[in-house]
PDB file of N, CA, C and O in Angstrom:
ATOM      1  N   UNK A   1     132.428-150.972  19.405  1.00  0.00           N
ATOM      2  CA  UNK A   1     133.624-151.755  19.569  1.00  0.00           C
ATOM      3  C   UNK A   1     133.926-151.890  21.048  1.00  0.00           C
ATOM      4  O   UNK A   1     133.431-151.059  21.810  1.00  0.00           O
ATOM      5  N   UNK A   2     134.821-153.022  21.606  1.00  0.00           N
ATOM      6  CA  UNK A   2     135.470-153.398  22.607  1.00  0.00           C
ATOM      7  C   UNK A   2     136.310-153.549  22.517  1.00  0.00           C
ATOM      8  O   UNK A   2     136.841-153.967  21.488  1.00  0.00           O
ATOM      9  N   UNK A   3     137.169-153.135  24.137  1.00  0.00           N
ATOM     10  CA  UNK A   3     138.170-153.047  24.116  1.00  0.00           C
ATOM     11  C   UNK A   3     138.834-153.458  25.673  1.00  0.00           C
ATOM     12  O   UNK A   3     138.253-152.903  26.605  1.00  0.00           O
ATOM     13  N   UNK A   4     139.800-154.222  25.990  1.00  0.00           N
ATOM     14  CA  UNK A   4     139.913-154.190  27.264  1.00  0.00           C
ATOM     15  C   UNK A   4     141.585-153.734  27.316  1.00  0.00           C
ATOM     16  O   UNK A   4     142.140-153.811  26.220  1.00  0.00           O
ATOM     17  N   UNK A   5     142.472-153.255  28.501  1.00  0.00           N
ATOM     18  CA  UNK A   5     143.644-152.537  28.790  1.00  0.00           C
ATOM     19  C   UNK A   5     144.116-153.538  27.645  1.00  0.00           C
ATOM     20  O   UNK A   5     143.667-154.670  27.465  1.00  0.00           O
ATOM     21  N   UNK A   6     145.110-152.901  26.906  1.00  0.00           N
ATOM     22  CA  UNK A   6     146.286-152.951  26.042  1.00  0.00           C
ATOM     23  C   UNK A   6     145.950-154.192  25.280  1.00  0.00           C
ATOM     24  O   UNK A   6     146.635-155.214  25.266  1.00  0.00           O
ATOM     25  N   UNK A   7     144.541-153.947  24.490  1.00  0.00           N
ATOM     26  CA  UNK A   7     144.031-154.700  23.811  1.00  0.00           C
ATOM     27  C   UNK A   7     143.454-153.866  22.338  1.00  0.00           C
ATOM     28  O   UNK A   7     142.595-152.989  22.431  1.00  0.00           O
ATOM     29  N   UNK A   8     144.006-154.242  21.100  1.00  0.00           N
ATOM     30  CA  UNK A   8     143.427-153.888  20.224  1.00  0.00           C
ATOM     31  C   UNK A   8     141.745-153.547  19.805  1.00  0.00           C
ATOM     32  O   UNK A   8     141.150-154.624  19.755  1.00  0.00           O
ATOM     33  N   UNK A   9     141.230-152.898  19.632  1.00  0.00           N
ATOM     34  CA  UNK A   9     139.938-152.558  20.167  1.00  0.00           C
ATOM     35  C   UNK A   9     139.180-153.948  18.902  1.00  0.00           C
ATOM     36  O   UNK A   9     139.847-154.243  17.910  1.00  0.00           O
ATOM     37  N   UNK A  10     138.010-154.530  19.117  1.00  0.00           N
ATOM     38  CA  UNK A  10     137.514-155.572  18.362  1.00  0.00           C
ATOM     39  C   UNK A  10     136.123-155.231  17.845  1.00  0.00           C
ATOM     40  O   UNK A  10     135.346-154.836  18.714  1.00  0.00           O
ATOM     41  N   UNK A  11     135.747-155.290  16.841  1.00  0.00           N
ATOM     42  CA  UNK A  11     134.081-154.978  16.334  1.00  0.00           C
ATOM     43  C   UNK A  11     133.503-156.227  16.709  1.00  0.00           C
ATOM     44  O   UNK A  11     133.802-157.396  16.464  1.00  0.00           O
ATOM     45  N   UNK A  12     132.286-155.485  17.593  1.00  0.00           N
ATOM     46  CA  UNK A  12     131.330-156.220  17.408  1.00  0.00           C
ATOM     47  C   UNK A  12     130.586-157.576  16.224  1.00  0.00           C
ATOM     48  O   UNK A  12     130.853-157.275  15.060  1.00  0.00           O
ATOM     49  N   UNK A  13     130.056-158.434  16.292  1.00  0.00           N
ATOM     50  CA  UNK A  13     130.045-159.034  15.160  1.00  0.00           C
ATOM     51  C   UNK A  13     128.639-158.326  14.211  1.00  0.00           C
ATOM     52  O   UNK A  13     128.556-158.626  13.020  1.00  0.00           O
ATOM     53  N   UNK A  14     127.776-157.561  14.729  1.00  0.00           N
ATOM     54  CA  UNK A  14     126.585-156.939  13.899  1.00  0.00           C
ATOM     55  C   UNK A  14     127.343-155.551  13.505  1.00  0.00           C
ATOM     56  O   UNK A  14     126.918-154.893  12.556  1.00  0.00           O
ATOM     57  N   UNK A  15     128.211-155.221  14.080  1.00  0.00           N
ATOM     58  CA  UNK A  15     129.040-153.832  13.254  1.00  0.00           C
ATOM     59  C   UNK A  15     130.259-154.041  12.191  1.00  0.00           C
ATOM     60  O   UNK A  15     130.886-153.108  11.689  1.00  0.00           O
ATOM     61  N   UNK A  16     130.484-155.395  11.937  1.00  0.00           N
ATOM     62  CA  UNK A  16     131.612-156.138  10.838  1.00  0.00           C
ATOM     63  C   UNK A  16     130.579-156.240   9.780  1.00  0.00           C
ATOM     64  O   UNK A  16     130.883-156.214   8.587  1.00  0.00           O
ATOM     65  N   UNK A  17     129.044-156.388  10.315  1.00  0.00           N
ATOM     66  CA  UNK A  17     128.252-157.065   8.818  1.00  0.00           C
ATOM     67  C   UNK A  17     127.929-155.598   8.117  1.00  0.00           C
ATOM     68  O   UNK A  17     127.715-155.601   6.905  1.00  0.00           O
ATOM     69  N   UNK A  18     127.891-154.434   8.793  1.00  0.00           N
ATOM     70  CA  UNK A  18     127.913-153.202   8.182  1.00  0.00           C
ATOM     71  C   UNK A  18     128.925-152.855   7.828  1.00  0.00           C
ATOM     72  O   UNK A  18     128.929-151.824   7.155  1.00  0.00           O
ATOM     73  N   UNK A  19     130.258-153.546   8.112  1.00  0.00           N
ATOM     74  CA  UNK A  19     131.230-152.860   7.529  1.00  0.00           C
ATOM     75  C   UNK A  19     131.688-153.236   6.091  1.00  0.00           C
ATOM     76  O   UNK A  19     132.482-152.653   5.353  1.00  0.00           O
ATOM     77  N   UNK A  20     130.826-154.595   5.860  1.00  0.00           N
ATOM     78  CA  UNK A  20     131.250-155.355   4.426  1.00  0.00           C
ATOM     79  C   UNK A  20     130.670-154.727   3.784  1.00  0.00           C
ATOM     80  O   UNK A  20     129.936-153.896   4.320  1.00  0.00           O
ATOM     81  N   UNK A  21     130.731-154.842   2.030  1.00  0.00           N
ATOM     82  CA  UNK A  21     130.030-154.297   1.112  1.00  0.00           C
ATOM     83  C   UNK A  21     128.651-154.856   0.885  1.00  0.00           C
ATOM     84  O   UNK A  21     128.408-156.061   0.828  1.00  0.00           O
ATOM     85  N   UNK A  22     127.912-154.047   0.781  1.00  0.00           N
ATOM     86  CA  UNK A  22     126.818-154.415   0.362  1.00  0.00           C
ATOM     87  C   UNK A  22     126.032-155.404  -0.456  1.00  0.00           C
ATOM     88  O   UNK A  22     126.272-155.345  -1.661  1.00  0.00           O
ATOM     89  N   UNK A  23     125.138-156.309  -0.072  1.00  0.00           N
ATOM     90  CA  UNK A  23     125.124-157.370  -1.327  1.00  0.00           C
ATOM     91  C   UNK A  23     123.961-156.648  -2.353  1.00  0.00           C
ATOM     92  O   UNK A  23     123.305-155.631  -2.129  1.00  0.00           O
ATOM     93  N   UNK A  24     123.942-157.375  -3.343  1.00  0.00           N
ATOM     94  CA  UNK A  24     123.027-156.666  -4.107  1.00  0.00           C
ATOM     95  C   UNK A  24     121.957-157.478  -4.166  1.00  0.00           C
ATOM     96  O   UNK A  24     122.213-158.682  -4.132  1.00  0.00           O
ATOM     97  N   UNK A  25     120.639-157.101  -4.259  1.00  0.00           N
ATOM     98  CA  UNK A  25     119.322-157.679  -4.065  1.00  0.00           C
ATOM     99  C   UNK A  25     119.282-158.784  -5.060  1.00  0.00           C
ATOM    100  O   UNK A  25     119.678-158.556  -6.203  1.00  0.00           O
ATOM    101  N   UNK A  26     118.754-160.183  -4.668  1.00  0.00           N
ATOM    102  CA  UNK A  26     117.920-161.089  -5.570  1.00  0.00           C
ATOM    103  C   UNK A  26     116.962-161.454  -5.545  1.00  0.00           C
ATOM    104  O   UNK A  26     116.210-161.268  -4.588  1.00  0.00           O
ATOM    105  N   UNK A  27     116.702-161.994  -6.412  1.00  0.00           N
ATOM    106  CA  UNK A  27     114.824-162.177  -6.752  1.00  0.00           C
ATOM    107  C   UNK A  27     114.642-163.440  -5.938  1.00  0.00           C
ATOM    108  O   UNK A  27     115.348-164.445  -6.021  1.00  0.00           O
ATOM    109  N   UNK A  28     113.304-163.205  -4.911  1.00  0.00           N
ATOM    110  CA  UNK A  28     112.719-164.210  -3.848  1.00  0.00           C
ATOM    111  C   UNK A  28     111.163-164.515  -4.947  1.00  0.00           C
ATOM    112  O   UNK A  28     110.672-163.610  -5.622  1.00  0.00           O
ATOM    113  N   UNK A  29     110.687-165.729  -4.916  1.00  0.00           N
ATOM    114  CA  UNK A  29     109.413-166.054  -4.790  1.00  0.00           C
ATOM    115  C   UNK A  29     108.943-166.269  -3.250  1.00  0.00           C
ATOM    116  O   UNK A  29     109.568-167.005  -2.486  1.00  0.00           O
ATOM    117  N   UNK A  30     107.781-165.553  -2.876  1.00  0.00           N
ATOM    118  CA  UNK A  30     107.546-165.959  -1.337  1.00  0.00           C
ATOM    119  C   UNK A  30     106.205-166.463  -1.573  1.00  0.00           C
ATOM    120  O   UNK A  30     105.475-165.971  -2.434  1.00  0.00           O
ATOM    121  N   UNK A  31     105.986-167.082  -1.098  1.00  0.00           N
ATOM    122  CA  UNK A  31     104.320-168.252  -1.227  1.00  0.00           C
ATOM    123  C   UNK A  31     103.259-167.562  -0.484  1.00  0.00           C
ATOM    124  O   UNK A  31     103.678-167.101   0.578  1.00  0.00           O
ATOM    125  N   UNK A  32     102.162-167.374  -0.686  1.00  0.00           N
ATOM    126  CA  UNK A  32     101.204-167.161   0.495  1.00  0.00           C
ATOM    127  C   UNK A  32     100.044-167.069   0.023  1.00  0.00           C
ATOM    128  O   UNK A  32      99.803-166.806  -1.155  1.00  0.00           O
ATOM    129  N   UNK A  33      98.941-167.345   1.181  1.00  0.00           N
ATOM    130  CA  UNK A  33      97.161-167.725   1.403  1.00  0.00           C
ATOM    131  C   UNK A  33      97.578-169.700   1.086  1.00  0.00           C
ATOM    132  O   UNK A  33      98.702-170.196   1.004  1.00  0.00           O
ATOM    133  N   UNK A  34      96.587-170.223   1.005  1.00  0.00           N
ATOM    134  CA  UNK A  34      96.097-171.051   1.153  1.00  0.00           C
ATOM    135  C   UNK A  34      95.464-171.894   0.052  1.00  0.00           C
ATOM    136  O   UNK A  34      95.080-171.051  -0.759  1.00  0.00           O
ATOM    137  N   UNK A  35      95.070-173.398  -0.533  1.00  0.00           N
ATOM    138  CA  UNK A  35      94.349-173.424  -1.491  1.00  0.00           C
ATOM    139  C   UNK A  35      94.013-173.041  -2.635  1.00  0.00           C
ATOM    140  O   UNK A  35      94.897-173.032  -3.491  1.00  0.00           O
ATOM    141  N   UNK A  36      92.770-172.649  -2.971  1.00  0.00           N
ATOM    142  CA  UNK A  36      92.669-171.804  -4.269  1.00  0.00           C
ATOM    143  C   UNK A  36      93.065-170.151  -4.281  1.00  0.00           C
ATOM    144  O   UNK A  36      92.982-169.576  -5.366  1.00  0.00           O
ATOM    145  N   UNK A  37      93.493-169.384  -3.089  1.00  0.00           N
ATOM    146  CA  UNK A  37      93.649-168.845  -2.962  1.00  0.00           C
ATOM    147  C   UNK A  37      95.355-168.424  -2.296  1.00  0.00           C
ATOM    148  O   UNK A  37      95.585-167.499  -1.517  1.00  0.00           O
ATOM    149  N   UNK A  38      96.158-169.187  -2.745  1.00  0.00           N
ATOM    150  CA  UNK A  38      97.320-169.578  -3.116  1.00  0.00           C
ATOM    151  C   UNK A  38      97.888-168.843  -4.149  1.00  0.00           C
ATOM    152  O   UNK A  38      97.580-169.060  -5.322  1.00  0.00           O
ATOM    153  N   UNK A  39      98.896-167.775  -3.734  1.00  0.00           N
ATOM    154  CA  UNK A  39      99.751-166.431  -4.502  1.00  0.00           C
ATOM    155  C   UNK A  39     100.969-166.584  -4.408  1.00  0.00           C
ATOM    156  O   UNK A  39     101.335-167.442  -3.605  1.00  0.00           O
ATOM    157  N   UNK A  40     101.888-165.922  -5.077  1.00  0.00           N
ATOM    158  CA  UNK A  40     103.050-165.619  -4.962  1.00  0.00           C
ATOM    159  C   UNK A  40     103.427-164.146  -5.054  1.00  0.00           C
ATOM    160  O   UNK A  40     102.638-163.427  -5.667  1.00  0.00           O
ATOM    161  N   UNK A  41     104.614-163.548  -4.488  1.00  0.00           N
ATOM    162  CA  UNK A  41     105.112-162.643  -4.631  1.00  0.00           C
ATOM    163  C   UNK A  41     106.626-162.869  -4.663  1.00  0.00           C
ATOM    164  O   UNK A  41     107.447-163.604  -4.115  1.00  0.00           O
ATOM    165  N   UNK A  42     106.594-161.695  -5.744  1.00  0.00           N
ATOM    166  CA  UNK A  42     108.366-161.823  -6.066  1.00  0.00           C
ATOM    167  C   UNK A  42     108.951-160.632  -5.349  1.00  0.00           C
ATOM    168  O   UNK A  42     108.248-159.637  -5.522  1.00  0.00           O
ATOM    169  N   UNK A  43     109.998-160.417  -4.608  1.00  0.00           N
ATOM    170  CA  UNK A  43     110.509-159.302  -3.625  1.00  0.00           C
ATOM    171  C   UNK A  43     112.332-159.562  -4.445  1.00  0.00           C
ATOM    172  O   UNK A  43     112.922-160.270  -5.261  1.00  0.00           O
ATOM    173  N   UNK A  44     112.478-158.763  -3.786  1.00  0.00           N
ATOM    174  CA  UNK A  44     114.240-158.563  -4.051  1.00  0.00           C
ATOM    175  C   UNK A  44     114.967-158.316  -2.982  1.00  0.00           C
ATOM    176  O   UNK A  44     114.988-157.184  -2.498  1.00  0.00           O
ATOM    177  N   UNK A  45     115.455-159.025  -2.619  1.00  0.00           N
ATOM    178  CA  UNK A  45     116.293-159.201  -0.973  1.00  0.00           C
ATOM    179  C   UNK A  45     117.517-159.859  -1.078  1.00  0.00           C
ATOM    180  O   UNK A  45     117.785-160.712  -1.924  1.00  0.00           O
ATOM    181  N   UNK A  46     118.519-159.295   0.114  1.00  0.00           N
ATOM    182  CA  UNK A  46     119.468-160.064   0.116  1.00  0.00           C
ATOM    183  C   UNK A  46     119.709-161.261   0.928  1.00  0.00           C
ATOM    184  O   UNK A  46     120.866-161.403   1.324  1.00  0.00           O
ATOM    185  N   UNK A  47     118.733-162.266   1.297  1.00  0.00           N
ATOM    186  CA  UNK A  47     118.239-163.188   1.941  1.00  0.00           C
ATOM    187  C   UNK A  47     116.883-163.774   1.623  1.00  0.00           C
ATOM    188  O   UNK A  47     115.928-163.155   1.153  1.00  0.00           O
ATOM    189  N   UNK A  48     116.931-165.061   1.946  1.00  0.00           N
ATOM    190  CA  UNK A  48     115.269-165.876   1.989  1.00  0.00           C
ATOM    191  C   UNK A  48     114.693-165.390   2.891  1.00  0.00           C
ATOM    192  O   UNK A  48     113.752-164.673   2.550  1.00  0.00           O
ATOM    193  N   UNK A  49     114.933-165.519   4.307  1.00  0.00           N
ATOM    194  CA  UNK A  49     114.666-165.057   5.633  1.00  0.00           C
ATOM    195  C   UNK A  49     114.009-163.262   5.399  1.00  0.00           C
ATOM    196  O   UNK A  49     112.891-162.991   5.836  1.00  0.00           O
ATOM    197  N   UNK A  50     114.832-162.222   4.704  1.00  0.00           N
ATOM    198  CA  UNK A  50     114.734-160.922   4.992  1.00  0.00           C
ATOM    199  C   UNK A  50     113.553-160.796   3.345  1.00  0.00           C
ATOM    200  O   UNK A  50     112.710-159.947   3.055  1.00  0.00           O
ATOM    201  N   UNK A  51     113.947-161.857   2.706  1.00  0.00           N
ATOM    202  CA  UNK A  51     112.055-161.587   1.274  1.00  0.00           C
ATOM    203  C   UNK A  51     110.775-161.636   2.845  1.00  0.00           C
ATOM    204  O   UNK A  51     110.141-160.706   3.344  1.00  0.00           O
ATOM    205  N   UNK A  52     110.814-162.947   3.181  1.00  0.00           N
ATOM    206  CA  UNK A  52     109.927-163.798   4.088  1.00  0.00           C
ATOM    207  C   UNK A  52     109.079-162.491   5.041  1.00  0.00           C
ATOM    208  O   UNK A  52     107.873-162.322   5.223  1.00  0.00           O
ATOM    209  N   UNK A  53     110.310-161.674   5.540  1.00  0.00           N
ATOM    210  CA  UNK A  53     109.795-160.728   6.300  1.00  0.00           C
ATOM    211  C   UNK A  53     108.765-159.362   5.652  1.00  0.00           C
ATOM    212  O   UNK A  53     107.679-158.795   5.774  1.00  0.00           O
ATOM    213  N   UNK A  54     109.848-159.375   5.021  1.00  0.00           N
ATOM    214  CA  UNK A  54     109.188-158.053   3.408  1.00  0.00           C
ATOM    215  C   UNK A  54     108.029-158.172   3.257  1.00  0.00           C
ATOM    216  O   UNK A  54     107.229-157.237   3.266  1.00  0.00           O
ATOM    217  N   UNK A  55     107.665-159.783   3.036  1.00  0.00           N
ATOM    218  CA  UNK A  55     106.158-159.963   2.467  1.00  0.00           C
ATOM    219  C   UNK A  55     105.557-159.910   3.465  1.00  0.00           C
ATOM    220  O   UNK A  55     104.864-158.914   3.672  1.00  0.00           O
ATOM    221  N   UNK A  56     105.629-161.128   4.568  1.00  0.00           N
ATOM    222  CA  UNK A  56     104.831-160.716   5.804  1.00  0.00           C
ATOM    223  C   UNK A  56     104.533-159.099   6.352  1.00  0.00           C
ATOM    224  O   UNK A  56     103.655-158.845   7.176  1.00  0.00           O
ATOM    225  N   UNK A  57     105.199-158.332   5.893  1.00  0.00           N
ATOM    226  CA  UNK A  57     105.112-156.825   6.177  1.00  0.00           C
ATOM    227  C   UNK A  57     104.097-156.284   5.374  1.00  0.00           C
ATOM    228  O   UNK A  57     102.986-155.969   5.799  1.00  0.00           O
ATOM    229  N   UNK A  58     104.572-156.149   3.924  1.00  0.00           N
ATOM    230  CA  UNK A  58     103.563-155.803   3.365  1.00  0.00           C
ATOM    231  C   UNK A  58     102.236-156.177   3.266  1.00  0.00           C
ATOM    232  O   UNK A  58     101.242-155.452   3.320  1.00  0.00           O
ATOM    233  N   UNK A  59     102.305-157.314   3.123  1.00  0.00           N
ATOM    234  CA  UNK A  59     100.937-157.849   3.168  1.00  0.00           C
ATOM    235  C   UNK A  59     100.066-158.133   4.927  1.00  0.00           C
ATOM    236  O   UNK A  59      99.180-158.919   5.262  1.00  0.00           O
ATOM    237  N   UNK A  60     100.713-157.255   5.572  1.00  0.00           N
ATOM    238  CA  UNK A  60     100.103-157.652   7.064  1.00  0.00           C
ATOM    239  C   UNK A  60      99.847-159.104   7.211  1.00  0.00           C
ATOM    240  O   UNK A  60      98.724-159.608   7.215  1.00  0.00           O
ATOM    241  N   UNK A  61     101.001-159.760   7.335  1.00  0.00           N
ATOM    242  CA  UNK A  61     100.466-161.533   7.541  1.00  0.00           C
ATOM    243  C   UNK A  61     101.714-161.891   8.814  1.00  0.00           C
ATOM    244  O   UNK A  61     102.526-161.090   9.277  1.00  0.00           O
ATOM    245  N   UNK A  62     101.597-162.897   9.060  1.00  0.00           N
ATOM    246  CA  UNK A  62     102.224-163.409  10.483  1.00  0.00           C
ATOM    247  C   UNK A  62     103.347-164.215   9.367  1.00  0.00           C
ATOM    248  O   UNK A  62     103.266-164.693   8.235  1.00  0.00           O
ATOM    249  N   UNK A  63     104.623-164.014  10.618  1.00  0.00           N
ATOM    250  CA  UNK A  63     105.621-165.469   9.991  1.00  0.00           C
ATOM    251  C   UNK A  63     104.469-166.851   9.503  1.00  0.00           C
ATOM    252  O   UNK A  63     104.655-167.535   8.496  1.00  0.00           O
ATOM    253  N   UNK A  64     103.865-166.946  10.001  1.00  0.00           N
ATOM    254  CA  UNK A  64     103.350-168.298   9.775  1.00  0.00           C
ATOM    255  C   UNK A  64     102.549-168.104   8.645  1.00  0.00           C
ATOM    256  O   UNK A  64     102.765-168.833   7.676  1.00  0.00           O
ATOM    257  N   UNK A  65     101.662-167.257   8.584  1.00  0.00           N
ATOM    258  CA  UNK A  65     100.914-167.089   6.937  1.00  0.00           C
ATOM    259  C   UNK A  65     101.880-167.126   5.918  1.00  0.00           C
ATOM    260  O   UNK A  65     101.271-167.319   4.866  1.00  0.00           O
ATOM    261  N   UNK A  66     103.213-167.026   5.692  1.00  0.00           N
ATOM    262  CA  UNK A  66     103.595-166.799   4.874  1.00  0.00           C
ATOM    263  C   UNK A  66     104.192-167.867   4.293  1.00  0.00           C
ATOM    264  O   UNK A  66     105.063-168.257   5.070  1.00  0.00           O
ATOM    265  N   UNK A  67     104.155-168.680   3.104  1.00  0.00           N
ATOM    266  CA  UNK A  67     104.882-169.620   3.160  1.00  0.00           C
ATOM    267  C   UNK A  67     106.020-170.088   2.917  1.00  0.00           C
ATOM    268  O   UNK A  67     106.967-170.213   3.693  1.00  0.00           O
ATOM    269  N   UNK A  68     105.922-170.434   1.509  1.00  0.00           N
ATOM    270  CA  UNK A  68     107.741-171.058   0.825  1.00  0.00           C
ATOM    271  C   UNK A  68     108.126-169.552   0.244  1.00  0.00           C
ATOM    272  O   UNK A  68     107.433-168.635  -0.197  1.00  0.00           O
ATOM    273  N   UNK A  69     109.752-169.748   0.477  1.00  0.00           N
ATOM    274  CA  UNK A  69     110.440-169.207  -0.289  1.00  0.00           C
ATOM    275  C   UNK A  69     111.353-169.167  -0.850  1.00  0.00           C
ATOM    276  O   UNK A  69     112.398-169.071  -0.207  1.00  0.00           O
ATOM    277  N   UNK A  70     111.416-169.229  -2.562  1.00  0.00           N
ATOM    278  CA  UNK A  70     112.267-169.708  -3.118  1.00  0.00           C
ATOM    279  C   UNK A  70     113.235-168.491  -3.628  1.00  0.00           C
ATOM    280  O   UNK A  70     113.026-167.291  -3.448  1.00  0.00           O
ATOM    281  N   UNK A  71     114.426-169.129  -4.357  1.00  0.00           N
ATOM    282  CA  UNK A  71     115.322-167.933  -5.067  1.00  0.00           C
ATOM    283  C   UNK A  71     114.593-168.452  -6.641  1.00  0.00           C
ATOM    284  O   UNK A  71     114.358-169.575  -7.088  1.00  0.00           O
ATOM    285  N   UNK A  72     114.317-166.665  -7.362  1.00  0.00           N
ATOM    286  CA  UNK A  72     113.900-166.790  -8.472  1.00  0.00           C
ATOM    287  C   UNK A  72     114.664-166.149  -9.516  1.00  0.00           C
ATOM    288  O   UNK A  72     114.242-165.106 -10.014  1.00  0.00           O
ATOM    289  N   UNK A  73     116.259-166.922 -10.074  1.00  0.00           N
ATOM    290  CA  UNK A  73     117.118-165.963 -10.540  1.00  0.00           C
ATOM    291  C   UNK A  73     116.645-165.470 -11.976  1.00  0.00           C
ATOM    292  O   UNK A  73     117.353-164.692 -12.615  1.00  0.00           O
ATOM    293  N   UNK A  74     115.376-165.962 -12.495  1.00  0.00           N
ATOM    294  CA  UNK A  74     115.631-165.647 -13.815  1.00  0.00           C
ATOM    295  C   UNK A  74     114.792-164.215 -13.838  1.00  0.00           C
ATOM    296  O   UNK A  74     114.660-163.647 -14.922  1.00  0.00           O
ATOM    297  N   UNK A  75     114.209-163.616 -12.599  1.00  0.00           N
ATOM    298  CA  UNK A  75     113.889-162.263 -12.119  1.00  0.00           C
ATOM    299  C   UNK A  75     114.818-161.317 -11.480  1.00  0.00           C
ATOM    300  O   UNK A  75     114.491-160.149 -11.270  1.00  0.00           O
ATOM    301  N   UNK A  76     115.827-161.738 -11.204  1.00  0.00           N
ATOM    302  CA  UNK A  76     117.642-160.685 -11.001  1.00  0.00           C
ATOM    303  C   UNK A  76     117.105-159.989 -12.158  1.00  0.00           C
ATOM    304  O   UNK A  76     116.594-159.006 -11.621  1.00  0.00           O
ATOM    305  N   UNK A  77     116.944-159.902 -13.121  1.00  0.00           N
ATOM    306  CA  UNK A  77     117.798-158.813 -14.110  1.00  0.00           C
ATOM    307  C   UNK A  77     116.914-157.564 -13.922  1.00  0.00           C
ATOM    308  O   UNK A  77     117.284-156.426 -14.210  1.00  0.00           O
ATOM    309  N   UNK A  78     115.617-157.913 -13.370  1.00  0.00           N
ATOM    310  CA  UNK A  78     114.503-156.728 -12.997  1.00  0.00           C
ATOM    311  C   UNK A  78     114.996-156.246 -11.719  1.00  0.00           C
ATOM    312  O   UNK A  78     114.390-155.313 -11.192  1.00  0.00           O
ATOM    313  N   UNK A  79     115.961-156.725 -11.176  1.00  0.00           N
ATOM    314  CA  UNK A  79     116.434-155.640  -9.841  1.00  0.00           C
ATOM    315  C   UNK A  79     116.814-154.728 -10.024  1.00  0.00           C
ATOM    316  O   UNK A  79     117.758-154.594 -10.803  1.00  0.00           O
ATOM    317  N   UNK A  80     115.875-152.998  -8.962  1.00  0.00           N
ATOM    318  CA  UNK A  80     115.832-153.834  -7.830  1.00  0.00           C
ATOM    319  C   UNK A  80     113.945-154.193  -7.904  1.00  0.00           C
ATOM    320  O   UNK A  80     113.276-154.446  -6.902  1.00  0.00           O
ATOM    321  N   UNK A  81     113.405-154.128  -9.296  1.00  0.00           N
ATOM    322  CA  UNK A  81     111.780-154.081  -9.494  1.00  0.00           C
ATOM    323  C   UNK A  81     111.416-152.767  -9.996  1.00  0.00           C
ATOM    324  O   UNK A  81     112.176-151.820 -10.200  1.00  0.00           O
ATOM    325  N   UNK A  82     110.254-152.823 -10.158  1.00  0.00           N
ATOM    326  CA  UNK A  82     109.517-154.277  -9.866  1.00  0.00           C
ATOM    327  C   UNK A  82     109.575-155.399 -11.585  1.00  0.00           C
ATOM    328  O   UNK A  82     109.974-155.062 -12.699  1.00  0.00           O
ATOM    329  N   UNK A  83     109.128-156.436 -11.217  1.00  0.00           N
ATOM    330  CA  UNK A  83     108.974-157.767 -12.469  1.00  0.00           C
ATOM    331  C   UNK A  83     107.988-156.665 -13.535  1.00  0.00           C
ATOM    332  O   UNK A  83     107.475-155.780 -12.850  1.00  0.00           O
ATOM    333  N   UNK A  84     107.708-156.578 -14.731  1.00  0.00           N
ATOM    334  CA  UNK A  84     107.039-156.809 -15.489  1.00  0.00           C
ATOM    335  C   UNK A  84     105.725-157.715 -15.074  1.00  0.00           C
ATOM    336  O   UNK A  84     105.806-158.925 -14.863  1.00  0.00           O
ATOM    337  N   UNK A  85     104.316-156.838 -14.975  1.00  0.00           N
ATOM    338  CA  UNK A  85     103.088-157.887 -15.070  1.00  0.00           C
ATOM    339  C   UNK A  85     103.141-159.216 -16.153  1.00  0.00           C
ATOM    340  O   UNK A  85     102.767-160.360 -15.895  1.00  0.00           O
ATOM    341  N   UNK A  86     103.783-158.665 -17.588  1.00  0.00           N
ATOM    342  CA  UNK A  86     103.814-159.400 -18.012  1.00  0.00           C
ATOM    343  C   UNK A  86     104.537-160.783 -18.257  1.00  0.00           C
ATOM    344  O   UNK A  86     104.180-161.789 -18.869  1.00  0.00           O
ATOM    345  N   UNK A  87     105.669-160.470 -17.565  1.00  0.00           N
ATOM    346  CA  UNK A  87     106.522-161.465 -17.296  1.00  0.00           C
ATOM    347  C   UNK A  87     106.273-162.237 -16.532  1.00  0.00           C
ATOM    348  O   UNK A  87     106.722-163.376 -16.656  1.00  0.00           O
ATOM    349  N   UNK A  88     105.070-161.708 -14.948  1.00  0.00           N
ATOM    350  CA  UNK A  88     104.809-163.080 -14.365  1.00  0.00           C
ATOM    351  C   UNK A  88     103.744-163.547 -14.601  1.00  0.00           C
ATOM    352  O   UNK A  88     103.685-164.590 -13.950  1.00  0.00           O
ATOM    353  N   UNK A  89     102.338-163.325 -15.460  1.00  0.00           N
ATOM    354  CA  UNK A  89     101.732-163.533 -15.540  1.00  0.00           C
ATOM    355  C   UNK A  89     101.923-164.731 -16.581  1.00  0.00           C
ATOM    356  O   UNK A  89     101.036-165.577 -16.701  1.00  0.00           O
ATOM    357  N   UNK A  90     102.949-164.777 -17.236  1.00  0.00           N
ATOM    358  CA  UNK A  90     103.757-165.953 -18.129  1.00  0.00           C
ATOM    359  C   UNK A  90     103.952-166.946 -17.119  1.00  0.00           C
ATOM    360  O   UNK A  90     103.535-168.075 -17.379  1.00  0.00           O
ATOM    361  N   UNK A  91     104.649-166.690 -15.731  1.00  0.00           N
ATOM    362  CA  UNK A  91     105.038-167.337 -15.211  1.00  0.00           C
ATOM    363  C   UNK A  91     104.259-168.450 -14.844  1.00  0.00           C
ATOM    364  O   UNK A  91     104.384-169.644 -15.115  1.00  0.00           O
ATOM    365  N   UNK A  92     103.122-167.604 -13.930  1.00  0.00           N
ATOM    366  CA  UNK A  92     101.537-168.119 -13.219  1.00  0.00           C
ATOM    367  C   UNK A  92     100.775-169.061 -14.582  1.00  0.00           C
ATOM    368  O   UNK A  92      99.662-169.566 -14.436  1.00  0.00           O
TER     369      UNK A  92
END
């Protein structure tokens, strides 16, 4: 926090986003490889942006390998995971 003489002290704006409640994870499809070799993974995040990263992590791939990512709500109810094989293999 900051504060200057006879000033109410002010939070930072990255120490207000810790101070809210927590969101609860939803189901991401994140895209990745190429062609016939063209996958998906389902992650549970509270953002598109923070799935995007998840996968690029796990899977050792660059922002750029990684591709689309969608919200996949009818996989919420498996939060926080993992999906059922069998459920996405329905999907695929």
């Amino acid at each position: 926090m900051s504060a200057t003489p006879n000033q109410t002290p002010v939070a930072h704006p990255e120490d207000r986003a810790e101070m809210t409640t927590p969101q609860k994870p939803k189901a991401y499809q994140v895209d990745h490889g190429e062609g016939l070799g063209k996958r998906f993974v389902v992650v549970f995040a509270v953002s598109g942006a923070s799935a995007r990263r998840e996968v690029a992590s796990m899977l050792d791939l660059t922002r750029n390998e990684v591709g689309g990512c969608r919200r996949a709500p009818e996989f919420d109810k498996f939060a926080p995971g993992p999906v059922p094989v069998g459920v996405l293999t329905a999907r695929a």
